[in-house]
LUMPABA-692390 format. One record per atom (N, C-alpha, C): residue number from 1; atom name; x, z, y. Coordinates in nm, 3 decimals, decimal comma. Each point is the difference from the previous one (the first is absolute). Last residue first. Layout:
LUMPABA-692390
   nr  atom       px       pz       py
  NUM    CA        X        Z        Y
...
//
This chain:
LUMPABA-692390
   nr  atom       px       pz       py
  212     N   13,418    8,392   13,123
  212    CA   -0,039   -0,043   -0,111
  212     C    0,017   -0,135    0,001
  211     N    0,333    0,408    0,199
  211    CA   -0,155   -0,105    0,037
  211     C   -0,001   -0,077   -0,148
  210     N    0,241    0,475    0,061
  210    CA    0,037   -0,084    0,093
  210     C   -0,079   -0,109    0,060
  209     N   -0,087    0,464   -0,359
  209    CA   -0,038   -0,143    0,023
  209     C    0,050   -0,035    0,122
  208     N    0,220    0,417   -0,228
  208    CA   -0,161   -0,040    0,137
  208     C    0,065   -0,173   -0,074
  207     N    0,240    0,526   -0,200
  207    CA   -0,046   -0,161   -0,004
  207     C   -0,097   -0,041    0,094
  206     N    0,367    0,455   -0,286
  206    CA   -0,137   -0,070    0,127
  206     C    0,014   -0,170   -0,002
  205     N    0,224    0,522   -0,226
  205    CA   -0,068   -0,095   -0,022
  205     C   -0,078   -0,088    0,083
  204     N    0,445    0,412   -0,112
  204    CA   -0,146   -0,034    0,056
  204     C   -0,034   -0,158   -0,041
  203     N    0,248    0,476    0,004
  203    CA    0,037   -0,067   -0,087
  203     C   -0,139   -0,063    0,096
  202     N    0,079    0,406    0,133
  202    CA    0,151   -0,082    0,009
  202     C   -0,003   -0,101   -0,063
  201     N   -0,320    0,371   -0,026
  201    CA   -0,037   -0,130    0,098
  201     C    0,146   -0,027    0,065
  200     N   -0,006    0,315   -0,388
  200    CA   -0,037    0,044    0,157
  200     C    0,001   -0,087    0,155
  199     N    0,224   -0,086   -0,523
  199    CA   -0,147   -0,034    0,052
  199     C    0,052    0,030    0,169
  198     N    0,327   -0,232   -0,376
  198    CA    0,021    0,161    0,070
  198     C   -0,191   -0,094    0,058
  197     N    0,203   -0,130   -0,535
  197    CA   -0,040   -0,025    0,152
  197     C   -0,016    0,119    0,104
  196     N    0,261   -0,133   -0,463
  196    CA   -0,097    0,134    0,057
  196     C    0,015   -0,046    0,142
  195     N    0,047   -0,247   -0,556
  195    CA    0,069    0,037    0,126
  195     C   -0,083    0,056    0,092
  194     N    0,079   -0,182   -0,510
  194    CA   -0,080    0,074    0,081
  194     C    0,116    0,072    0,113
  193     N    0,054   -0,541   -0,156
  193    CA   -0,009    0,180   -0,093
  193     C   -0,037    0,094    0,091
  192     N   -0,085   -0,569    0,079
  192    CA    0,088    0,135   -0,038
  192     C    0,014    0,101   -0,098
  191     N   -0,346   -0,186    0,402
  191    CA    0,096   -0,038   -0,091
  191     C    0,119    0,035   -0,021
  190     N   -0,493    0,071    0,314
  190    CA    0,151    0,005   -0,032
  190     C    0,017   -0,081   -0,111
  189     N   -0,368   -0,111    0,386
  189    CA    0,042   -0,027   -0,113
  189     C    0,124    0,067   -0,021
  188     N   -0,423   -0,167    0,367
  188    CA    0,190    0,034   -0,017
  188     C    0,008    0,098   -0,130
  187     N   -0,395   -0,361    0,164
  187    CA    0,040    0,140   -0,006
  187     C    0,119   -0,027    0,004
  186     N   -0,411   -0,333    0,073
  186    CA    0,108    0,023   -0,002
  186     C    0,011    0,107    0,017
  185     N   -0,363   -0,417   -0,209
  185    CA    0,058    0,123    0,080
  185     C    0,118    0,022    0,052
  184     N   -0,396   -0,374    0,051
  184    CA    0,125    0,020   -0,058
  184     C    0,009    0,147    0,046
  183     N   -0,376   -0,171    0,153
  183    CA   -0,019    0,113   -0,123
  183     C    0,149   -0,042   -0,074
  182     N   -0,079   -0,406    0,324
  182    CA   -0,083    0,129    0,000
  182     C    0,013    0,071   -0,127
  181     N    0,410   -0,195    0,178
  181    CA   -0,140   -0,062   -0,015
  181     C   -0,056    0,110   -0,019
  180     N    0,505   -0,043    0,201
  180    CA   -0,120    0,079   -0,077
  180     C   -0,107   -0,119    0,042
  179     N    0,572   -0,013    0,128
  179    CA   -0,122   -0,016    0,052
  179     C   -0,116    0,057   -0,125
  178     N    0,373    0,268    0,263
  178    CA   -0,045   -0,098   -0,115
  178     C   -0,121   -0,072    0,005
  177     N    0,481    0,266    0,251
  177    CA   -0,116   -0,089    0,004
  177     C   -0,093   -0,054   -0,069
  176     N    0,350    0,455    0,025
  176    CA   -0,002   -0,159   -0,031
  176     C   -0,166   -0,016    0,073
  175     N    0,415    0,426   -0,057
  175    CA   -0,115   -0,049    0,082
  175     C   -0,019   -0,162   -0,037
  174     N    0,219    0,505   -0,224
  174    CA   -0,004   -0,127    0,031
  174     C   -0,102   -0,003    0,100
  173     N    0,330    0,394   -0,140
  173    CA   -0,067   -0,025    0,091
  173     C   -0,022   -0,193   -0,045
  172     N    0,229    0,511   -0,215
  172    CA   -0,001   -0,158    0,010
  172     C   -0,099    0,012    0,088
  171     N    0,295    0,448    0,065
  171    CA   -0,127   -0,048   -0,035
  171     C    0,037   -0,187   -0,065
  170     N    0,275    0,477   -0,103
  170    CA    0,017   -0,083    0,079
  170     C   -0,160   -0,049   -0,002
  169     N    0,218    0,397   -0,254
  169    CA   -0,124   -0,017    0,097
  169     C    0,008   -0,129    0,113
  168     N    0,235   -0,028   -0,396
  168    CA   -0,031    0,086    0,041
  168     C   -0,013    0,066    0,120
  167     N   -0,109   -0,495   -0,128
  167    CA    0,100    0,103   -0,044
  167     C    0,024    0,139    0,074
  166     N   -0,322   -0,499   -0,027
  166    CA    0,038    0,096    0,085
  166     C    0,086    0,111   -0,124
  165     N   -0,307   -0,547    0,109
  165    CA    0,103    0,117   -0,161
  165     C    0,079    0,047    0,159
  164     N   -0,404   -0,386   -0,085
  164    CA    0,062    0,111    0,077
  164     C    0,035    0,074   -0,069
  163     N   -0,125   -0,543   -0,073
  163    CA    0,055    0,098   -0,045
  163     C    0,025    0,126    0,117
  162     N   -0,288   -0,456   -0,154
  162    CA    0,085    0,020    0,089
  162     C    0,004    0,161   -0,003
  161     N   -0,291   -0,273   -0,342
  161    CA    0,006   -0,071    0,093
  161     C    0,139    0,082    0,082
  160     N   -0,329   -0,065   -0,439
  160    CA    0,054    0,088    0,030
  160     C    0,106   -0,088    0,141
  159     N   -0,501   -0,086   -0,222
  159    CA    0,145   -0,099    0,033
  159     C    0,041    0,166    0,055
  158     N   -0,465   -0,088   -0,144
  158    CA    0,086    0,064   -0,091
  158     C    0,162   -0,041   -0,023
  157     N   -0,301    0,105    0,438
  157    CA   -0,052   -0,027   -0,077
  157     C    0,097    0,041   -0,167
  156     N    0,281    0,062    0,378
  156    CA   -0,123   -0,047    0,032
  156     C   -0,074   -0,049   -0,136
  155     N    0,350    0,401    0,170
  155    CA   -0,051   -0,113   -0,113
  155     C   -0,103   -0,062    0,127
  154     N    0,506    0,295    0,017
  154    CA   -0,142   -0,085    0,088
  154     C   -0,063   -0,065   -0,075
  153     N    0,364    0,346   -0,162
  153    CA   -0,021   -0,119    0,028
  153     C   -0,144   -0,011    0,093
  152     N    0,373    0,426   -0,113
  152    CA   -0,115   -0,047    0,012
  152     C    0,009   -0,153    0,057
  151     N    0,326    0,434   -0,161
  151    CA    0,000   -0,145   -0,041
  151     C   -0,146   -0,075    0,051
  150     N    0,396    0,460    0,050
  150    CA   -0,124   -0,037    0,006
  150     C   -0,025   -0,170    0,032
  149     N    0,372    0,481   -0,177
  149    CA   -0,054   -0,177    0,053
  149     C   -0,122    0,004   -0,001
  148     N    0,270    0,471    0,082
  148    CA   -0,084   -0,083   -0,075
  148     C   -0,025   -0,130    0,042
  147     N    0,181    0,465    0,193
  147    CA    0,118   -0,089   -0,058
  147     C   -0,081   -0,039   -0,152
  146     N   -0,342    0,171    0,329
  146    CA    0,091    0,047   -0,023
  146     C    0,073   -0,044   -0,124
  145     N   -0,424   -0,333    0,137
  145    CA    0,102    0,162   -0,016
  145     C    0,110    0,016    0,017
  144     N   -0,238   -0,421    0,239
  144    CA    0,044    0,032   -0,134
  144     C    0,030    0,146    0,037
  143     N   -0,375   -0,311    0,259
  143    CA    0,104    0,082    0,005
  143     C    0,073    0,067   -0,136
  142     N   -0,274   -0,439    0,245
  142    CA    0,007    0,067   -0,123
  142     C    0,107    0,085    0,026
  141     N   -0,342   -0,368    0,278
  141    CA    0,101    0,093   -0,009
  141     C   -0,006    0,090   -0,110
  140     N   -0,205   -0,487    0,165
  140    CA   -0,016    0,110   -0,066
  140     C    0,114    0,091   -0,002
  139     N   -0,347   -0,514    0,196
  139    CA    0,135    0,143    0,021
  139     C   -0,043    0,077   -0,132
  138     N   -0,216   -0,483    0,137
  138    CA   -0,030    0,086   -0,014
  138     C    0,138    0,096   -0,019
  137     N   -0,327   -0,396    0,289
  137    CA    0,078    0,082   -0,027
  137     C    0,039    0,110   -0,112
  136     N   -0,280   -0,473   -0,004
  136    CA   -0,024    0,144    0,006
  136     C    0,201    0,024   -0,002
  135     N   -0,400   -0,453    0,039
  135    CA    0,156    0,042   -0,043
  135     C   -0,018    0,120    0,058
  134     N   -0,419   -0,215   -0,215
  134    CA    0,076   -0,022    0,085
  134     C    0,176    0,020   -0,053
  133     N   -0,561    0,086   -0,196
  133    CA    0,125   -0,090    0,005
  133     C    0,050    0,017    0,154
  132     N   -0,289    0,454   -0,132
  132    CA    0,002   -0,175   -0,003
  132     C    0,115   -0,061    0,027
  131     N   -0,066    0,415   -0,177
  131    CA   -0,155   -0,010   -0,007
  131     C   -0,049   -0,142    0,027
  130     N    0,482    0,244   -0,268
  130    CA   -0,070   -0,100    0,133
  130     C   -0,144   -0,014    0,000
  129     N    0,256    0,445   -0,257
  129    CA   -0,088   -0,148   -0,059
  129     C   -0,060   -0,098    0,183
  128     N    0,388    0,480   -0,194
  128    CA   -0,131   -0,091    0,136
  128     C    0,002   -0,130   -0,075
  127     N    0,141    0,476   -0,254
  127    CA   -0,025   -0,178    0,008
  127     C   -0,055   -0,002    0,120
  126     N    0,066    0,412   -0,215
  126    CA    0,128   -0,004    0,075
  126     C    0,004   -0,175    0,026
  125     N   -0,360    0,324   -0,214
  125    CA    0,095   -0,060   -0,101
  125     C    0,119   -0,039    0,108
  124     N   -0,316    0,213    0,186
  124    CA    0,016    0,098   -0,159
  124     C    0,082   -0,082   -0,102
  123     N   -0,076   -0,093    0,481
  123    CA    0,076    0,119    0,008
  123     C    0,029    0,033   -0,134
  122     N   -0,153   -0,469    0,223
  122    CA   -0,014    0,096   -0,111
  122     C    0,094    0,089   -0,014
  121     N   -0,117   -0,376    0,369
  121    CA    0,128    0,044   -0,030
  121     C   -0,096    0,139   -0,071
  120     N   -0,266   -0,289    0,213
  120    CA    0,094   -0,093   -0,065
  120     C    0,109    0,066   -0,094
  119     N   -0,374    0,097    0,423
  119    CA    0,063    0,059   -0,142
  119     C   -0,007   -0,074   -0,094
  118     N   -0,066   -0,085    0,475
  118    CA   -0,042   -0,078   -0,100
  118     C   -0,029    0,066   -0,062
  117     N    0,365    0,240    0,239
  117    CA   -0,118   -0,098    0,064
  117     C   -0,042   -0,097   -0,101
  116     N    0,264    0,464    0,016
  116    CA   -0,033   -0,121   -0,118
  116     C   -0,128   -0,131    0,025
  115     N    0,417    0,457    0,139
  115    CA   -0,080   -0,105    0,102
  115     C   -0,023   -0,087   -0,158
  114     N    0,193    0,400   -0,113
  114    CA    0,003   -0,018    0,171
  114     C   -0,064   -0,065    0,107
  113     N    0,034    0,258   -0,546
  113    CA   -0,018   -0,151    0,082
  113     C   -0,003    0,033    0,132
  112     N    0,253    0,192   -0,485
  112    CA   -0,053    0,053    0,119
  112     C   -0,057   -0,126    0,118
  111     N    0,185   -0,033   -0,469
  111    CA   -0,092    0,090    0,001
  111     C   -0,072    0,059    0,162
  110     N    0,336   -0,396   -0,293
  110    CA    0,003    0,047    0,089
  110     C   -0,160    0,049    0,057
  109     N    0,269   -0,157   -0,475
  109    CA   -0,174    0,060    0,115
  109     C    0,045    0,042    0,081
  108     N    0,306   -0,338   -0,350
  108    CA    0,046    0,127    0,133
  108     C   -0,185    0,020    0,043
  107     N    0,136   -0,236   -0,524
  107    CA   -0,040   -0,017    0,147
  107     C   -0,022    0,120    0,100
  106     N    0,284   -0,092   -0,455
  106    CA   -0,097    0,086    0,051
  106     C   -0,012   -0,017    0,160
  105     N    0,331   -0,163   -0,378
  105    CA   -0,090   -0,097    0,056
  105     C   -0,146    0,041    0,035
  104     N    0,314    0,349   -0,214
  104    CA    0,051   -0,127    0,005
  104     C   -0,141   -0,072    0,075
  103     N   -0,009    0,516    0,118
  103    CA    0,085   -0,043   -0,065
  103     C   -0,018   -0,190   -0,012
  102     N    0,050    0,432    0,339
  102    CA   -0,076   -0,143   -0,011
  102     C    0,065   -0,018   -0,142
  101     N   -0,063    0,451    0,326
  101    CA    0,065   -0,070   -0,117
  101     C   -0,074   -0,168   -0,029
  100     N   -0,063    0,283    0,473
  100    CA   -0,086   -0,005   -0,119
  100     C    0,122   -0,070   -0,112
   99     N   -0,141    0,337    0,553
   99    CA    0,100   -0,127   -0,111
   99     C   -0,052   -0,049   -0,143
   98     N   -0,355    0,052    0,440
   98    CA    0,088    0,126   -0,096
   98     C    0,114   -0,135   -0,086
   97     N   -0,320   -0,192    0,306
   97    CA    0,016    0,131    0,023
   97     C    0,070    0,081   -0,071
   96     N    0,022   -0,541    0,203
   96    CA    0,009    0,107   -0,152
   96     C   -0,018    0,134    0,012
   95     N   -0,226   -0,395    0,320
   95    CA    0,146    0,051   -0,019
   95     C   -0,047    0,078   -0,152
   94     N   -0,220   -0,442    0,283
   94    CA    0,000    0,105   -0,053
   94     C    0,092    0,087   -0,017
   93     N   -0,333   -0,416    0,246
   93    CA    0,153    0,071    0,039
   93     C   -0,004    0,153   -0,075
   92     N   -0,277   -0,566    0,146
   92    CA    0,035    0,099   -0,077
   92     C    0,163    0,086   -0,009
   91     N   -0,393   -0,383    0,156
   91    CA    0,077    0,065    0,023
   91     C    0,005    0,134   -0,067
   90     N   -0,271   -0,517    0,122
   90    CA    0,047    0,049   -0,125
   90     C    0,107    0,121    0,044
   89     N   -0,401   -0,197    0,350
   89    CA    0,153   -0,044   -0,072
   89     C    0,044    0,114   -0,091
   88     N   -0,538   -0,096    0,162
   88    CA    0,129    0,072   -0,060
   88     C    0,124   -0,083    0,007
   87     N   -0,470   -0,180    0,049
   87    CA    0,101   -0,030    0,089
   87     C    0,122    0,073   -0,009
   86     N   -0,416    0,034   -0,257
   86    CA    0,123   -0,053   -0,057
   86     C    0,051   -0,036    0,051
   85     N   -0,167    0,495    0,021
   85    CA   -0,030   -0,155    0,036
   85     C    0,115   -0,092   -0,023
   84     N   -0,019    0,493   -0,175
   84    CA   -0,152   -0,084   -0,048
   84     C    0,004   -0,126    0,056
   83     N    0,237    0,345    0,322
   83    CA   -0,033    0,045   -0,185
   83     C   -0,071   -0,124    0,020
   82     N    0,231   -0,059    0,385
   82    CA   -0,121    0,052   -0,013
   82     C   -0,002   -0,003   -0,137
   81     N    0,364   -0,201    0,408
   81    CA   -0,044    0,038   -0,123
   81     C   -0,107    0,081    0,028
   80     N    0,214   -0,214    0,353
   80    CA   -0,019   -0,090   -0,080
   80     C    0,015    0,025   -0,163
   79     N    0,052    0,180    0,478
   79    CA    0,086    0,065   -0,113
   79     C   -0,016   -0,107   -0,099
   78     N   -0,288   -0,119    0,332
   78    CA    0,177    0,052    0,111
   78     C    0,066    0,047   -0,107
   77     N   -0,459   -0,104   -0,146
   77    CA    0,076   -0,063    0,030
   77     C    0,130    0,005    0,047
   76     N   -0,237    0,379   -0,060
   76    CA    0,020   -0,064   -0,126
   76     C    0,075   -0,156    0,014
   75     N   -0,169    0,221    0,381
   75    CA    0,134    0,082   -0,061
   75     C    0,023   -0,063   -0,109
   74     N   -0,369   -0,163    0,171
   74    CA    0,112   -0,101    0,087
   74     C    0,099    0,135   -0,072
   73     N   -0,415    0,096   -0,192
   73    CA    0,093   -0,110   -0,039
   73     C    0,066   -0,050    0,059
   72     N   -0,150    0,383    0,083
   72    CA    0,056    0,025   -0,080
   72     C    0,082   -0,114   -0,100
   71     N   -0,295    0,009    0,420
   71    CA    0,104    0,025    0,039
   71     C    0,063    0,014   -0,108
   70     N   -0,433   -0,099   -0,051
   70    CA    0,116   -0,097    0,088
   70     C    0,085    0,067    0,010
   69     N   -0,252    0,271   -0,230
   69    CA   -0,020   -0,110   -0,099
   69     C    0,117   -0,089    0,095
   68     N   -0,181    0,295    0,286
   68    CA    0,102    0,094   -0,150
   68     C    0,045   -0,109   -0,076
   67     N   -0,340   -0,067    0,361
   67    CA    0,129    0,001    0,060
   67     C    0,101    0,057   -0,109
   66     N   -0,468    0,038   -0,076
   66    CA   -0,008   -0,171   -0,003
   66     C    0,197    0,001    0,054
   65     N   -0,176    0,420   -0,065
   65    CA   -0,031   -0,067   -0,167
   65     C    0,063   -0,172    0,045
   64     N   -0,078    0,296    0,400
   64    CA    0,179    0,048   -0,098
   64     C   -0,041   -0,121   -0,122
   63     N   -0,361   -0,033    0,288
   63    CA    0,112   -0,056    0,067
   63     C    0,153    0,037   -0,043
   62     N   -0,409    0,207   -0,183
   62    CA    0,004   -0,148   -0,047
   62     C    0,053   -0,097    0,081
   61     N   -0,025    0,514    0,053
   61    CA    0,026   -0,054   -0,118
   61     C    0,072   -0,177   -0,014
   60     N   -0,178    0,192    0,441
   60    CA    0,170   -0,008   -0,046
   60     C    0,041   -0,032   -0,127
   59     N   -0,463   -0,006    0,127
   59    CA    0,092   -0,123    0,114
   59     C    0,114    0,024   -0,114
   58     N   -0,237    0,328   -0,141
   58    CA   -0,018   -0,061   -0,047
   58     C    0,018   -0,094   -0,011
   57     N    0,056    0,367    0,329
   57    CA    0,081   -0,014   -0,162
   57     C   -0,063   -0,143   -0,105
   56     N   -0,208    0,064    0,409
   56    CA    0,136   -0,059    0,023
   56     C    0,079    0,015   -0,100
   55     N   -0,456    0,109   -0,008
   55    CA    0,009   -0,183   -0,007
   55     C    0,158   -0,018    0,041
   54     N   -0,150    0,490   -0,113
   54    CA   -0,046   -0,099   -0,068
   54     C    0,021   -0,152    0,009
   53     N    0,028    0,316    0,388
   53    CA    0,080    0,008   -0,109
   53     C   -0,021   -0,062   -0,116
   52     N   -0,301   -0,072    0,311
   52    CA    0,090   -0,043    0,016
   52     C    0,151   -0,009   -0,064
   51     N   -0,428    0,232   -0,102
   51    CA    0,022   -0,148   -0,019
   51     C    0,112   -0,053    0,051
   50     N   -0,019    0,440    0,097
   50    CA   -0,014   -0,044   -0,167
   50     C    0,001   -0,138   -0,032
   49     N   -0,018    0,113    0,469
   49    CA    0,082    0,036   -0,054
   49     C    0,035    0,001   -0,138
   48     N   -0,473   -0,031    0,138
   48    CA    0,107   -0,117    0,085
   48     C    0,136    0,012   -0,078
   47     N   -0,269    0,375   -0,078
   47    CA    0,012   -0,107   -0,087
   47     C    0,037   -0,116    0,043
   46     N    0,001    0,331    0,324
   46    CA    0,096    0,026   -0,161
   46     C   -0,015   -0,119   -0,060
   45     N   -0,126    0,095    0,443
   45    CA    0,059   -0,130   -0,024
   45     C    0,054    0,047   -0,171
   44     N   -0,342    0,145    0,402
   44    CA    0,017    0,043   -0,073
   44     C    0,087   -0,092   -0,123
   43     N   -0,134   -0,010    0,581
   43    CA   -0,074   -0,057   -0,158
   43     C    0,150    0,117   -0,146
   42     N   -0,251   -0,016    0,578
   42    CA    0,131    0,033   -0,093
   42     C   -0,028   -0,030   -0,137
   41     N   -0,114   -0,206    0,536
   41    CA   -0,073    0,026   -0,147
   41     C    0,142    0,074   -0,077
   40     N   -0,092   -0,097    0,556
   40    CA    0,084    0,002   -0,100
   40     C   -0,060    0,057   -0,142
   39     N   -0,096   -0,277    0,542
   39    CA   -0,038    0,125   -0,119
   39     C    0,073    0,014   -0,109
   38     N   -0,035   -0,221    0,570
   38    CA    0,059   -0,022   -0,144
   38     C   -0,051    0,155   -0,100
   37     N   -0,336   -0,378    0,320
   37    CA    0,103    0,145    0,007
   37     C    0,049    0,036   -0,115
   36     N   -0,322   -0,372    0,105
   36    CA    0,165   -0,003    0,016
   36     C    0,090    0,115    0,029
   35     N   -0,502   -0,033   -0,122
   35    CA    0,071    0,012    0,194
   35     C    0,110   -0,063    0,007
   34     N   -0,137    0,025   -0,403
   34    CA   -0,120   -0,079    0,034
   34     C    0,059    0,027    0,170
   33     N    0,362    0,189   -0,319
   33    CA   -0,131   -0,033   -0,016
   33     C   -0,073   -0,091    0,143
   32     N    0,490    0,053   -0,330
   32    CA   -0,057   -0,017    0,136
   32     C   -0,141    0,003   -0,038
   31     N    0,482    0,210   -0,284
   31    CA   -0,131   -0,107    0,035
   31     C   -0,069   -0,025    0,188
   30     N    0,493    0,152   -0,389
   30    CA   -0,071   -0,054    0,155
   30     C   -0,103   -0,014   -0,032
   29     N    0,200    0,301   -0,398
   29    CA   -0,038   -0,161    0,017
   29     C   -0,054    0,010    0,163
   28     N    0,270    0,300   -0,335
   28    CA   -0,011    0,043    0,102
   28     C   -0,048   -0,166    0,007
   27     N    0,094    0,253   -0,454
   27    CA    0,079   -0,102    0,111
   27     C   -0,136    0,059    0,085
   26     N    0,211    0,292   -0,443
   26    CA   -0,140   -0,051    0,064
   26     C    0,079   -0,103    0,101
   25     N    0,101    0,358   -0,429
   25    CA    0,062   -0,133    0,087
   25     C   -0,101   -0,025    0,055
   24     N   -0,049    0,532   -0,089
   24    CA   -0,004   -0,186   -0,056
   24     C    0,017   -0,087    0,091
   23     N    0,232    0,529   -0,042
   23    CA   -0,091   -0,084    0,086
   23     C   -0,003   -0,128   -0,076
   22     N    0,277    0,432   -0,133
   22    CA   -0,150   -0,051   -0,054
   22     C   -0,075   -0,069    0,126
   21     N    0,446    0,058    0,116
   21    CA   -0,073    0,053    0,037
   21     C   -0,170    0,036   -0,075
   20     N    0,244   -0,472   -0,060
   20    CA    0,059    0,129    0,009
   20     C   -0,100    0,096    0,055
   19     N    0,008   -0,490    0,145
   19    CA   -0,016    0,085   -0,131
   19     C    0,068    0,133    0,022
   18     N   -0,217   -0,470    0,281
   18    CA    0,038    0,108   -0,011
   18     C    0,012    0,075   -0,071
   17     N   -0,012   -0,488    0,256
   17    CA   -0,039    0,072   -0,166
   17     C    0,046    0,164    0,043
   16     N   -0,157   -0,467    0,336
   16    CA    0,106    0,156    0,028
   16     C   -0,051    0,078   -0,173
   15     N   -0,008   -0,527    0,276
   15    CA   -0,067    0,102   -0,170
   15     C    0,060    0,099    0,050
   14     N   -0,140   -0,365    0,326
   14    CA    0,093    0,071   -0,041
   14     C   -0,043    0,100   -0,095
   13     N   -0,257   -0,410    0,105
   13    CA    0,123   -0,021    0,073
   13     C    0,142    0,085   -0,007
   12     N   -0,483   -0,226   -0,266
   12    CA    0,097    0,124    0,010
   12     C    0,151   -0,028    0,115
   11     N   -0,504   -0,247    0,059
   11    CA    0,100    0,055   -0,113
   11     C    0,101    0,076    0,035
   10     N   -0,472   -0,050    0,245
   10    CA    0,156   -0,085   -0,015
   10     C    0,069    0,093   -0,073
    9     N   -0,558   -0,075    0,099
    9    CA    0,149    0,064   -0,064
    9     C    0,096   -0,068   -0,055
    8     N   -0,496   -0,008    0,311
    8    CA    0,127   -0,059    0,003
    8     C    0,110    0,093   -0,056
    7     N   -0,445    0,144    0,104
    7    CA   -0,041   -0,170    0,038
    7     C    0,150   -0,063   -0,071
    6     N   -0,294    0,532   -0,067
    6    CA    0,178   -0,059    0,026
    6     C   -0,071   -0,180    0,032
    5     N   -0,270    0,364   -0,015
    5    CA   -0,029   -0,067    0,121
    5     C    0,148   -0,094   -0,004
    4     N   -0,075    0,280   -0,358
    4    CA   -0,143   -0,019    0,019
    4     C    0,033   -0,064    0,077
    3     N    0,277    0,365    0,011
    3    CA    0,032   -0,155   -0,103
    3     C   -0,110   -0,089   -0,049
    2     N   -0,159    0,410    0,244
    2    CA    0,072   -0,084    0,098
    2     C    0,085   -0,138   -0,104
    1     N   -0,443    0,257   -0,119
    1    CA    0,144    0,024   -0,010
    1     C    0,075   -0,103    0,082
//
C-alpha cells in the first residue's frame, strides 16, 4: 500500500468539514510520500468532532462557573448588598395597603414591603428592631381620613417620642435622626381615640442606617 512508503506527516494544514447532504464530517490531510509526491488521505472526523464537542462545552462550563461567582461579587460590591451578609446596611421601606381604624395606643403595620435589606423591619407586627448600633435615618408619613384627626407618635423602644397628625385627608410627615443600639426598637404608634388611617400606599414607613 502506498501509505506504507509515507516517510513524513505534516499536520493538519486545512480541515475542510463537511455536513449536510447525509455526508460525514471528514478533513482532507496533505501528505507526502517517499518521492515527495503530494498525496492526500481522507479521514473520517466524527468522533474527532464528538470529542471536540465534548472538551469545548466543558472549556466553557468551567470558564462560566469560575467567571459567575467574580462578577457577581464586584456587582455586589458596586451595590454593596447581598441577603445574609453582614456587610448589609440596614434598610427599610413600607407602606399601608388598605385603610384601617386604629384604635388607642395601636401600633400602625405597615403591610406592604418595598425594600428590607437585612430584614429588620417586621411586616406582622410593624417594629424594625436595629440589627446594629449606629445613627439611622428614620421618616414616616401618615395620611388622615375623611373630615378625621389623626394622631401618630414615633416610638422608640418604650419612649414615645415625636408626633405626625394629619386632618382630613391632610398627611403628617416626620423625619429624625436617631441614634439606636443593637435590637432597640422603633414603630409609629396611634393615640387617642379611634381614628382612621387612609392606606393605598399613602401612608408610609422607612429607615437606613447612615454609619455605625
Amino acid at each position: 500500500m502506498v501509505l506504507k512508503g509515507i516517510l513524513l506527516l505534516i499536520f493538519v494544514l486545512t480541515i475542510i468539514m463537511k455536513y449536510g447532504n447525509g455526508q460525514k464530517p471528514s478533513a482532507e490531510i496533505p501528505l507526502l510520500n517517499n518521492q515527495n509526491m503530494p498525496l492526500v488521505a481522507l479521514f473520517d472526523t466524527t468522533k474527532l468532532n464528538e470529542v471536540l464537542k465534548i472538551a469545548i462545552k466543558k472549556t466553557v462550563e468551567e470558564t462560566m462557573n469560575e467567571m459567575i461567582p467574580r462578577i457577581k461579587q464586584a456587582v455586589l460590591a458596586d451595590i454593596g448588598y447581598e441577603p445574609g451578609r453582614e456587610k448589609d446596611r440596614p434598610a427599610f421601606t413600607a407602606s399601608l395597603t388598605l385603610n384601617r381604624n386604629l384604635g388607642g395606643h395601636e401600633v400602625v403595620i405597615f403591610d406592604k414591603i418595598w425594600l428590607n435589606m437585612g430584614g429588620a423591619y417586621d411586616k406582622d407586627t410593624g417594629v424594625f428592631t436595629a440589627p446594629k448600633t449606629g445613627l439611622y435615618s428614620i421618616s414616616t408619613t401618615v395620611m388622615s381620613y375623611h373630615a378625621m384627626y389623626l394622631h401618630c407618635y414615633l416610638w422608640k423602644n418604650n419612649e414615645r417620642m415625636v408626633l405626625a397628625f394629619g386632618t382630613n385627608n391632610s398627611t403628617g410627615t416626620l423625619n429624625v435622626v436617631m441614634a439606636l443600639k443593637m435590637n432597640d426598637t422603633v414603630y409609629v404608634k396611634h393615640t387617642g381615640n379611634t381614628e382612621k388611617v387612609f392606606g393605598n400606599h399613602r401612608s408610609t414607613f422607612s429607615g437606613y442606617l447612615i454609619t455605625e
